[in-house]
C-alpha positions in Angstrom: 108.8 75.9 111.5 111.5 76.0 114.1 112.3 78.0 116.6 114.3 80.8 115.3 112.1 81.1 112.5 109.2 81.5 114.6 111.2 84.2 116.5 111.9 86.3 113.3 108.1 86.2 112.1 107.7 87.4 115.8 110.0 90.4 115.1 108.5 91.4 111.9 105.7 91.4 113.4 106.5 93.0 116.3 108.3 96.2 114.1 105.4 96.3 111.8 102.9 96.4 114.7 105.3 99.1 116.9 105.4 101.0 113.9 103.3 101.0 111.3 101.0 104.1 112.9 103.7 105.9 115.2 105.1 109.0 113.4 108.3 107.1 112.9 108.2 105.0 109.7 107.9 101.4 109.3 109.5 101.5 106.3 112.8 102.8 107.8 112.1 100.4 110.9 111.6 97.5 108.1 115.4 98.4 106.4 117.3 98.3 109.1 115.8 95.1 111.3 114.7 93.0 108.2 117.3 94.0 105.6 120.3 94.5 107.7 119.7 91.9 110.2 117.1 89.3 110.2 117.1 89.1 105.9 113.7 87.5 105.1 114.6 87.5 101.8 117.3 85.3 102.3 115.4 82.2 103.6 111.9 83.4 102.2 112.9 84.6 98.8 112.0 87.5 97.6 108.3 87.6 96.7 107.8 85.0 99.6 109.1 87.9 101.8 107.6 91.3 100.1 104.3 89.1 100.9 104.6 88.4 103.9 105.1 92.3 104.6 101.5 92.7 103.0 99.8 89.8 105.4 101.4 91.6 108.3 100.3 94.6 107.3 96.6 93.5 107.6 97.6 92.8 111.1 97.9 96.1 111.7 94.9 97.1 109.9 93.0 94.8 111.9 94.1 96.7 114.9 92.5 99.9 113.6 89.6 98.3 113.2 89.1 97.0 116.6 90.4 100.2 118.4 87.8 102.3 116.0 85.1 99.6 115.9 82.1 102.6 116.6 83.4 104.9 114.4 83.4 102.7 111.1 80.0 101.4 112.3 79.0 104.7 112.6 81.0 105.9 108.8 79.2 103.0 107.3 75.5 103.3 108.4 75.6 99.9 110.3 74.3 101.1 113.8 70.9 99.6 112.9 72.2 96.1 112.8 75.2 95.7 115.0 74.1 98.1 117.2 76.6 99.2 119.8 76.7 103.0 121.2 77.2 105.7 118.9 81.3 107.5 118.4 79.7 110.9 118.8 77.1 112.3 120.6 73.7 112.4 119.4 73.0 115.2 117.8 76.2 116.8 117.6 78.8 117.1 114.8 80.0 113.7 113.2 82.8 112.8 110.9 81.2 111.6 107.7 82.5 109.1 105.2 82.4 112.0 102.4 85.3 113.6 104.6 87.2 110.7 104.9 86.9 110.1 101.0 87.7 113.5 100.6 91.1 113.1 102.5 92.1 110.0 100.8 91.6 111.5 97.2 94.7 113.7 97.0 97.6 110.8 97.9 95.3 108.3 96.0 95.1 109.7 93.0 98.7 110.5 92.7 99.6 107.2 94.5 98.0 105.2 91.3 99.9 107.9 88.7 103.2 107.1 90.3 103.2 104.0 91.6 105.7 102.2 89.2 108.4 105.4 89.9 108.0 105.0 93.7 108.8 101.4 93.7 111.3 101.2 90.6 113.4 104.3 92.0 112.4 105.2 95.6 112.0 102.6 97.7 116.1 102.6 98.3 117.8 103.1 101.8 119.7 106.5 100.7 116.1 107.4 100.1 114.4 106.4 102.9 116.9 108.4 105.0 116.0 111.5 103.0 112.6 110.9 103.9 113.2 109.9 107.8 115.1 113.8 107.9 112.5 115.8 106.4 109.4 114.4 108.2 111.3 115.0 111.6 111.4 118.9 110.9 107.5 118.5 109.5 107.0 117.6 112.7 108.6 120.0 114.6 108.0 123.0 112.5 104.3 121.5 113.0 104.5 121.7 117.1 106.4 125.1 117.1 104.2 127.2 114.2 100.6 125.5 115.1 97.8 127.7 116.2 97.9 128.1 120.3 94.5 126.9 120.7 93.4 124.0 118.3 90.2 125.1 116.8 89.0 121.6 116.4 89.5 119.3 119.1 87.4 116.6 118.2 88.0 114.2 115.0 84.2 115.0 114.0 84.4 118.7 114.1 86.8 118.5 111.2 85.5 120.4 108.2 85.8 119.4 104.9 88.4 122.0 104.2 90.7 120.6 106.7 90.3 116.8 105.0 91.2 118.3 101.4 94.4 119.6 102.7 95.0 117.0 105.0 94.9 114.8 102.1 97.6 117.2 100.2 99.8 117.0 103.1 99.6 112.7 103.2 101.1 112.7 99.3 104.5 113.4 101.1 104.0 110.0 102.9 104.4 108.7 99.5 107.8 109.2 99.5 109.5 106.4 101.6 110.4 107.1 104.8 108.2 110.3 105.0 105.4 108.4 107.5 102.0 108.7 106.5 101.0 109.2 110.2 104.2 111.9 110.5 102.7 114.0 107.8 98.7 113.8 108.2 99.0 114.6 111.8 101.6 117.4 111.2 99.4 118.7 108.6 96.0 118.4 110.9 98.2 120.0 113.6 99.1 123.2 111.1 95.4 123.5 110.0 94.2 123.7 113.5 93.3 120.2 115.0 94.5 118.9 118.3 97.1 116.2 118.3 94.3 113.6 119.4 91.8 114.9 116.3 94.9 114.7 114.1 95.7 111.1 114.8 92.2 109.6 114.9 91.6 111.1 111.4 95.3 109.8 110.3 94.3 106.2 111.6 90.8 106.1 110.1 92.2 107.3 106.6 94.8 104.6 107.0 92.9 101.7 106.6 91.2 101.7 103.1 94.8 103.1 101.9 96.7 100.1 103.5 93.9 98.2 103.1 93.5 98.8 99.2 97.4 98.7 98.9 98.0 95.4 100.4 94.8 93.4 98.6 96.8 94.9 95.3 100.0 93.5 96.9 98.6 90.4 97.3 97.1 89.8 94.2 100.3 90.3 92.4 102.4 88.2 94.6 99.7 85.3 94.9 101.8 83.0 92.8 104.6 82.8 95.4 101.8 82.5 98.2 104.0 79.1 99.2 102.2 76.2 101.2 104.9 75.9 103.9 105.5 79.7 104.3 101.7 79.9 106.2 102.8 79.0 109.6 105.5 82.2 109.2 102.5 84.2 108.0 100.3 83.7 110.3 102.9 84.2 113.3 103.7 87.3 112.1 100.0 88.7 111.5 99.2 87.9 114.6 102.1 89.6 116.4 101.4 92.8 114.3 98.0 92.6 115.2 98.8 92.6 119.0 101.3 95.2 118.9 99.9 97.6 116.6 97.2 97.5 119.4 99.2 97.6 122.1 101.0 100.7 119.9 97.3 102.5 118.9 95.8 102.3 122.3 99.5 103.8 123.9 100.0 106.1 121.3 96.6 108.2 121.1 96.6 108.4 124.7 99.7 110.2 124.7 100.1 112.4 122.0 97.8 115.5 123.5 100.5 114.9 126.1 103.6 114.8 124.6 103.4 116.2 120.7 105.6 115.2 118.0 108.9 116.7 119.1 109.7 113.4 120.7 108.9 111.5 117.7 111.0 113.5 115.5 114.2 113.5 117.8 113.6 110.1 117.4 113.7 109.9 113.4 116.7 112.3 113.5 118.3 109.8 115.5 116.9 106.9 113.5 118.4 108.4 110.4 121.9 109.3 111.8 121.5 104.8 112.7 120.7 104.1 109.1 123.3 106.2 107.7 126.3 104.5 110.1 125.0 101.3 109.2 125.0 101.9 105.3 127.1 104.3 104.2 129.6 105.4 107.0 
């Protein structure tokens, strides 16, 4: 692998990482520095490169699973053998795995009904734009019409109410460009959680959904797992990995701090970039 191949798994990686759990969607981050500049395709091919998008994306999985480490321990009843100090205090309220199932079940179920639409007919840059705009004024209609005082502050004092709709709210995410981060927290935000409660419930949900989505990924693009294409892969998971946890451990320290107006701004802008680039 030379040198300026190296550097473009490195920039995948690096987008995907940066990305893939702000509020400001991969997938529009993925158009305009992989398919208007750095074209994977090109030298990958095309299956080569839609699976290399999947191995990075376990990267960033990985990363939620390291920053969150206690709380899957606790969700999966393995405290007894890997020990470790509990996510919540003893005693006191805990998110179970029932609510987290209970979130996922909404954008799942749809997800498997209209799978073969989203990918035949929405997963285009004219559509991704569309998606970019109307997440941004989620957001901010989010931080201007939430409830003054968040009712739930912590992720385990979230009720099983708030993980139903939560889950409603993540099908927009389905539509390219939307941000599944963008929507759950907007949508915890509206139904009374704090930004922090929001976003630890967004990244926990996120990783049996990216985690189910990419093993189905990879087990349709196997065949064009190439040999020589490893050293790319593996360059590029482990840049995601690094900044998705660079990202993660920036990012939930922040947002009680600084909401989702930013991020939005930020999206508008994002958009306006995409539309100069392809259609101006």
């Amino acid at each position: 692998m030379d040198f300026i191949t190296f550097l473009k798994a490195v920039i995948l990686g690096l987008v995907e990482g940066l990305t893939e759990f702000a509020p400001v969607s991969s997938t529009g981050h993925m158009i305009i520095v992989d398919d208007a500049w750095l074209q994977s395709e090109q030298f990958l091919g095309k299956y080569v490169a839609n699976t290399f998008k999947v191995v990075i994306q376990l990267g960033s999985i990985l990363a939620v699973l390291v920053v969150f480490r206690q709380r899957f321990i606790d969700l999966l009843g393995l405290r007894r053998w890997v020990g470790g100090k509990p996510s919540a205090a003893e005693g006191g309220p805990r998110l179970k795995l029932t609510q987290v199932i209970v979130g996922l079940l909404p954008a799942g179920v749809l997800g498997v009904l209209t799978e073969d639409y989203i990918d035949n007919y929405l997963f285009q840059t004219s559509t991704v734009l569309i998606g970019l705009v109307l997440g941004a004024l989620l957001m901010l209609a989010a931080d201007r019409f939430r409830p003054k005082q968040a009712a739930t502050e912590t992720v385990d004092k979230i009720t099983y109410r708030q993980a139903l709709l939560v889950g409603f709210v993540q099908c927009l995410s389905l539509w390219p460009g939307f941000s599944r981060s963008g929507a759950t927290i907007s949508g915890g935000v509206l139904l009374g959680m704090s930004h922090r409660a929001a976003a630890d419930f967004t990244f926990i949900m996120a990783v049996p959904i990216m985690a189910g989505a990419s093993f189905i990924s990879l087990v349709k693009n196997l065949e064009y797992f190439a040999a020589e294409a490893i050293p790319f892969f593996v360059v590029g998971f482990i840049s995601a990995f690094v900044f998705a946890l660079i990202t993660i451990r920036f990012f939930l320290k922040m947002i009680d701090r600084v909401k989702l107006v930013p991020f939005a701004i930020y999206r508008i802008v994002l958009a306006a970039v995409i539309y100069l680039v392809y259609f101006a």
